[in-house]
N, C-alpha and C positions, 0 to 999 in steps of 0.2 A: 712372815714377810721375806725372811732371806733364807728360806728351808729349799737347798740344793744348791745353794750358791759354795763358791772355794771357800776354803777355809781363811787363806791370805785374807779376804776379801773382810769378811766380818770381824778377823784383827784387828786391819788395818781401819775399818771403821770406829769398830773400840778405841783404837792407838789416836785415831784423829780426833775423836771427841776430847779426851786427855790432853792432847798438847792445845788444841782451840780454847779449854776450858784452863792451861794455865796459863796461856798469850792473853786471854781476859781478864786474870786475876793479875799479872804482874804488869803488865805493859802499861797502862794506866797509871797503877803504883811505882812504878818506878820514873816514871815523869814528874808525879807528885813529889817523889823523895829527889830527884835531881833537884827539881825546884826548889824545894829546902835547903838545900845544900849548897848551890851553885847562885841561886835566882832564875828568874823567867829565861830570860835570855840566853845562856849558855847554856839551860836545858832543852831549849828549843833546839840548838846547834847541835848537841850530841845526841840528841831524837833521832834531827838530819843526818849526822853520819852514821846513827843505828841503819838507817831506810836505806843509804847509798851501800852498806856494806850486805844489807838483806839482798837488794837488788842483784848485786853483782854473786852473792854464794848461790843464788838460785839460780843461776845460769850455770854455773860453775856444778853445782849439784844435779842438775839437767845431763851435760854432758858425761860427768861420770857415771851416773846411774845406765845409760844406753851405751858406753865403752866397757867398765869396770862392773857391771850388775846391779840389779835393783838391791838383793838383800845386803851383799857387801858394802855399797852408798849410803846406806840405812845403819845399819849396825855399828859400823864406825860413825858414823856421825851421832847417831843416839847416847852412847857412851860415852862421846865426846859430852853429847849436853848435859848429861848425870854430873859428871865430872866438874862441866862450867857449873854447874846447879849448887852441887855440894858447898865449892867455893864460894859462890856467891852469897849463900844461907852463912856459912864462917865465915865471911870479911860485914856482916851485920848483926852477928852471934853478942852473946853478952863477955862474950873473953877476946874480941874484935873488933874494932868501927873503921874501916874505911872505905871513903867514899870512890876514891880512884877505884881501888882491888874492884869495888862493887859495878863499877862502871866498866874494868876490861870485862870481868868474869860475865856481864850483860852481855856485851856486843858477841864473844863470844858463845853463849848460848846463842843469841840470835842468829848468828852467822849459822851452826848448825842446824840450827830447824829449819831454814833457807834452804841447808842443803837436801834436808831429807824430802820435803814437799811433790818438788814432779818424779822423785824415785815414788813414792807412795802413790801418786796422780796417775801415774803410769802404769806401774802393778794392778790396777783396780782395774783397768783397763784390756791388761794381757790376760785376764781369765775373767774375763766377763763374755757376753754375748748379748747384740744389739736386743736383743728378747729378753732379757734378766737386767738390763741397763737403767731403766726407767726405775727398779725398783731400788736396786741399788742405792739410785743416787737420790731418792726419796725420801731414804731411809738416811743417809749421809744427812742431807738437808734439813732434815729435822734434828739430827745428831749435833749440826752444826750451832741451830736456833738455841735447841736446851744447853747447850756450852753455854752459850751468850749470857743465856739468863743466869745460872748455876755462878758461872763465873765472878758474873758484875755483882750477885748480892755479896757473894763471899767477899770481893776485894772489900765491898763497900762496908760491910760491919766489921772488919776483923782487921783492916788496916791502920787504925789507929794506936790499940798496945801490942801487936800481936804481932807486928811486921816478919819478926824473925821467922815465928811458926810457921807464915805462908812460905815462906821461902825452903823451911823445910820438910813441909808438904811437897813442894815443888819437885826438891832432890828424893822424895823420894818417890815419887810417881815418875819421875825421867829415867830411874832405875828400873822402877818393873817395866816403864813402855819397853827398855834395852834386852832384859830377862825375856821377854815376850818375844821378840824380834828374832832373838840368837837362839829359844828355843824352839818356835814354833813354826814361823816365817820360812818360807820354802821359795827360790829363787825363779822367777817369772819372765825373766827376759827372753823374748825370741831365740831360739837356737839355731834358727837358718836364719841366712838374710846376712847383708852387711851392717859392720857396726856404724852407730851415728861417725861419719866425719870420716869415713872409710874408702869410701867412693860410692857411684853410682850403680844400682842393680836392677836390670832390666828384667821386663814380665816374665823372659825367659829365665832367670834367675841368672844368669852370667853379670861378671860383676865389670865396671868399665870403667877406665882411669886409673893412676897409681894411687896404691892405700898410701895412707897416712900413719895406720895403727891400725892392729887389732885386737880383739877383746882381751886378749892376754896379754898385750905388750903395746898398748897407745901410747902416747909418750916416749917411746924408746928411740923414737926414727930422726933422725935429722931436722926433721920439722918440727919435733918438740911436742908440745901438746896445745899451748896454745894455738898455733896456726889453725889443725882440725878443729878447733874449739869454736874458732870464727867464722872457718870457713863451713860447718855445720849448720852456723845459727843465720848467718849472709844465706844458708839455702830455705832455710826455713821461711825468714824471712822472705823471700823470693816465691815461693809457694800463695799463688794469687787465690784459691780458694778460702784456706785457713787465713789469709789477710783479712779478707773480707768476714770475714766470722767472726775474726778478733775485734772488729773496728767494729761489727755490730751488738759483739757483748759490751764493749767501751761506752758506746754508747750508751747501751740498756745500765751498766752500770753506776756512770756519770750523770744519771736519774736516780738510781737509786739511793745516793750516796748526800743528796738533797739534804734530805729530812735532818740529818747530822750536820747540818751545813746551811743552805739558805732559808729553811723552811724555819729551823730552830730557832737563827738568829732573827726572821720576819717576825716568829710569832713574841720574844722575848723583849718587841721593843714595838710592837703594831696592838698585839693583841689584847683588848680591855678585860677588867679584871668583870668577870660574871657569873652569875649563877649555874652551875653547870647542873645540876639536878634538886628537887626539891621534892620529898614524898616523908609528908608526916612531919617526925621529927625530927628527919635525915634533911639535912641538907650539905652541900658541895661548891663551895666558892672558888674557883682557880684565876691565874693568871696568866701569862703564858707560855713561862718557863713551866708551871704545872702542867700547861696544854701540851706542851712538848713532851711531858716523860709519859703524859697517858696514852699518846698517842703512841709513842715506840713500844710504850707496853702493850697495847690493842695488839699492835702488829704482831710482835711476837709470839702473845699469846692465840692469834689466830693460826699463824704457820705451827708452831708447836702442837697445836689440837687436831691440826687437818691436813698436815704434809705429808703422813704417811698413809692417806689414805687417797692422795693425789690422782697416782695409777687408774684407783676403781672408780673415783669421782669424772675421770675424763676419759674414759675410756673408751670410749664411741667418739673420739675427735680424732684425727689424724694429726702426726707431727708437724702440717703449717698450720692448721686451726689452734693447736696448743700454745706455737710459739707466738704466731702472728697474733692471733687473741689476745696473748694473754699480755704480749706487748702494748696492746694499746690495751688494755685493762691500767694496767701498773702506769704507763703513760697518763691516760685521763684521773686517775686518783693525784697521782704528782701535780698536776697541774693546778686542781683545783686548790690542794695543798698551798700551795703558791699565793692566791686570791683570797682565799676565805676566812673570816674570823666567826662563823657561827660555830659555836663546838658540834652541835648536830650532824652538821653537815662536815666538820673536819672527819671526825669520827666515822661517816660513811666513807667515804674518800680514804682514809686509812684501811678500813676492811674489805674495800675494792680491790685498792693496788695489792694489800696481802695477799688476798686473793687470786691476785691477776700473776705473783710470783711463784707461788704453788702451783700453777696452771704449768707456767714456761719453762721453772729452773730446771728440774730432771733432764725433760725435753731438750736443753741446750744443752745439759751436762753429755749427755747421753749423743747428741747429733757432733760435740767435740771430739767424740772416742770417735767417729766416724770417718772426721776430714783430715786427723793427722796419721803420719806414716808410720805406721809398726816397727822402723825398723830407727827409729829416733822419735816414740813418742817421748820421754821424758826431756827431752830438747825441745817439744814443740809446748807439753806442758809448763817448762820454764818462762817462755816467751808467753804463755796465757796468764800466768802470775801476773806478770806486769801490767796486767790491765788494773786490776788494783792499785798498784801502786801511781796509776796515771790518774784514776779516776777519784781518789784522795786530792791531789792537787788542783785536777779540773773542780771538783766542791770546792774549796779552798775560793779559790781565781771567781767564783759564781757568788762568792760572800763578798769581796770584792764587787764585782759588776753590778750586786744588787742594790748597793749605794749610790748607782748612778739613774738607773734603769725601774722604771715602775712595776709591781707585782704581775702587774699583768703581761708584761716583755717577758718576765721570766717566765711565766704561764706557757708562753708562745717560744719561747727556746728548749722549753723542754719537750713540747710537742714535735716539732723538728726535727732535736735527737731522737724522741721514740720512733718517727716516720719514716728516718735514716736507718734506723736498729732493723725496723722491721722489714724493710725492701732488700737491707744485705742478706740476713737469717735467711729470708724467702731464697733468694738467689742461690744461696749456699744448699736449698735444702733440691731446689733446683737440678742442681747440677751434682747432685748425693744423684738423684731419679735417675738422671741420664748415666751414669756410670751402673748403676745397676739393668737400665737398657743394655749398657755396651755386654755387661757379662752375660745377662740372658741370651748373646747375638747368637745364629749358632756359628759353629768352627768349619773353616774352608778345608777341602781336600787336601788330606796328607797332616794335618793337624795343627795344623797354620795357626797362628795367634791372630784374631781377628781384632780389628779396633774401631772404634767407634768417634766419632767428632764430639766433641763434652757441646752441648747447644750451649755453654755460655760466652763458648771461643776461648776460653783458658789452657786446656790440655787435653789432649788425646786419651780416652779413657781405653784401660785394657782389659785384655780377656780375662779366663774364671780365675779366682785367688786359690792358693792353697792356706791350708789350716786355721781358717776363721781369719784371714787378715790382705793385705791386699799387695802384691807382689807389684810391686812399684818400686819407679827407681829412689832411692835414698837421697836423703840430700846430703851430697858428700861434701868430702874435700877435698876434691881435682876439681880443675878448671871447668869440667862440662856437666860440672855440678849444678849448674845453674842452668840448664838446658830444660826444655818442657818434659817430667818426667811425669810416666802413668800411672795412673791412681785406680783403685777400687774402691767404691762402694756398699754398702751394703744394701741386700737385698730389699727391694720395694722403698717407699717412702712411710709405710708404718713399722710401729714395734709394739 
């Protein structure tokens, strides 16, 4: 499946499985044990300020990793987390109990996995190609599913006398991911181009406005680091294509995020208790907390058996058939989700939407390496994180609203968000086509950089890229940072 791909690549695959697979096993557990400790409510609050300090190191890890290098943002920060780890497993050791030490050495840890996230999102990215992407992130996808699973049974049998062990499990799997990083990892960041927050670099590759910092000395300049920091992410943010991308995975997410959320709590308080199968001497009574964990397990178990075989399952569809499909796949399984108490019929409805996620996820993973700028992907991966963290709260807000609001309202809000998700994708995928127009134009006399009008009135797309990536202007930090800068595309709208 990944025979010719970098080597970085199927590391950092490895390295992601590992850190997914112990964010499952402790995060959870360490709510549970706040809760012991503290009660409900203060561990609710220190959750909150685990997620506000996650929020802001990803940003923070964004910028350095596109200033300072991917492998160096990595490295340092992995040994950071070994270190918080260690700690953490001794302040819960049988020669140790405290709950403070256990609560800095958390946030901690958490802070640095924050960090390492869009260096690694990024990397995967710099030695990929729009043709080896789809399997890539297939192969991720599925990587990411068996964490989930792997993860949840461990915390769940072995968190009751064993807490310690996990924890030193933990420290030392954050060790080897570090040993791996610093042995084998080889650094990926663009060598031409300007740095995230540097200023603007036009198709012609001249760079325009005063730097801020460069890859060797950010921070050194009068402006400090913070200022290119904001003024990096104010461009990113400015960048109307990758908005609209964002705001349509937000959505696709804010669906997905349901079943954890109003579906779970519909069916734990809607759903009558029934026969869910009978054959012989087998039979199966559930209720609807039952109904709930079969169904997360169906899903699972469906992406786990058939995600890595995504690619060759749809391979005869183009990238809007994949995405847009599979959005209103995943869309109508949600929905019905929402309404139904027959288990037959939840059941199908579960093996759709899974279905319908396996069709789209690569697809989007793959058309995101496409829309953000080479020369501060891990800035723009940053600000793609945050769709998670928004679409946690939007579930949240939806358990709320469903107390007011009939099944069926919610049936019909979620359809809206899929109808939104799907028109933005399209449009994004859109105006991917038209820039790959612009490159194929041909070149005026004397060598001229020819440009083309983007059909969706966003930005000027420009001529041919050099070295697999798209010579556009950066989004800096000068003032004319914010200016319409040109983007490349990759070639056609398939992969």
């Amino acid at each position: 499946m990944l025979k010719g791909i970098h080597p970085n690549i199927k590391l950092r695959i490895g390295i992601g499985f590992v850190q997914r697979l112990l964010d499952m096993m402790l995060i959870p557990l360490m709510v549970i044990h706040f809760s012991g400790l503290y009660g409900a409510a203060t561990a609710g609050l220190m959750t909150v300020v685990a997620a506000g300090v996650a929020i802001a190191c990803t940003f923070l890890g964004g910028y350095l990793s596109d200033v300072r290098g991917r492998r160096r943002t990595m490295l340092v920060s992995e040994v950071g987390c070994f270190v918080a780890a260690v700690c953490l497993a001794l302040a819960n050791s049988p020669w140790w109990q405290s709950g403070i030490a256990t609560y800095v050495f958390y946030l901690v840890n958490t802070a640095l996995i924050s960090v390492v996230r869009p260096a690694s999102d990024a990397m995967i990215i710099d030695v990929s190609t729009p043709e080896t992407r789809p399997r890539i992130y297939a192969v991720n996808y599925w990587a990411t599913n068996v964490a989930f699973v792997v993860g949840s049974l461990l915390a769940g049998f072995l968190y009751g006398g064993h807490f310690f062990l996990i924890l030193a499990a933990a420290a030392v799997l954050s060790g080897g991911v570090a040993v791996v990083t610093w042995r084998w990892i080889s650094e990926t960041r663009p060598a031409t181009g300007t740095t995230a927050g540097t200023g603007a670099e036009t198709a012609t590759g001249t760079t325009t406005g005063a730097t801020a910092g460069t890859a060797g000395g950010a921070g050194t300049g009068r402006a400090g680091w913070l200022l290119p920091l904001l003024r990096g992410y104010a461009a990113v943010l400015r960048d109307r294509v990758f908005a609209r991308f964002f705001l349509s995975i937000l959505l696709f997410t804010c669906i997905q995020v349901q079943l954890a959320n109003y579906i779970g709590v519909r069916l734990s308080q809607e759903f009558p208790p029934q026969r869910l199968f009978d054959v012989g001497p087998w039979a199966l009574d559930v209720d609807g907390v039952n109904m709930f964990g079969i169904l997360r397990a169906i899903s699972t178990f469906v992406v786990v058996c058939l995600a890595l075989s995504a690619t060759t399952i749809f391979r005869r569809l183009t990238d809007g058939q994949r995405i847009g499909g599979g959005t209103i796949v995943v869309t109508a399984g949600y929905m019905v989700l929402a309404v139904s108490n027959d288990p037959g019929v939840l059941i199908t409805a579960t093996v759709v939407f899974a279905l319908g996620e396996i069709m789209t996820s690569p697809t989007r993973q793959a058309l995101l390496a496409d829309v953000v700028h080479p020369d501060a992907r891990s800035m723009y991966m940053a600000v793609y994180q945050l769709q998670f963290r928004l679409a946690a709260v939007a579930g949240s807000l939806c358990v709320t609203l469903g107390t007011f609001v009939p099944p069926a309202a919610m049936s019909a809000l979620y359809g809206v968000f899929g109808a939104a998700s799907c028109l933005l994708i399209l449009s994004v995928l859109r105006a991917r086509a038209a820039g790959a127009r612009a490159e194929a134009a041909p070149r005026a006399e004397g060598d001229q950089v020819e440009t083309a009008p983007d059909t969706t009135g966003d930005r000027t797309e420009a001529a041919p890229r050099t070295g697999g990536g798209r010579t556009a202007a950066a989004p800096g930090a000068t003032g004319d940072a914010g200016g319409p800068h040109t983007r490349h595309a990759t070639s056609g709208s398939r992969r």
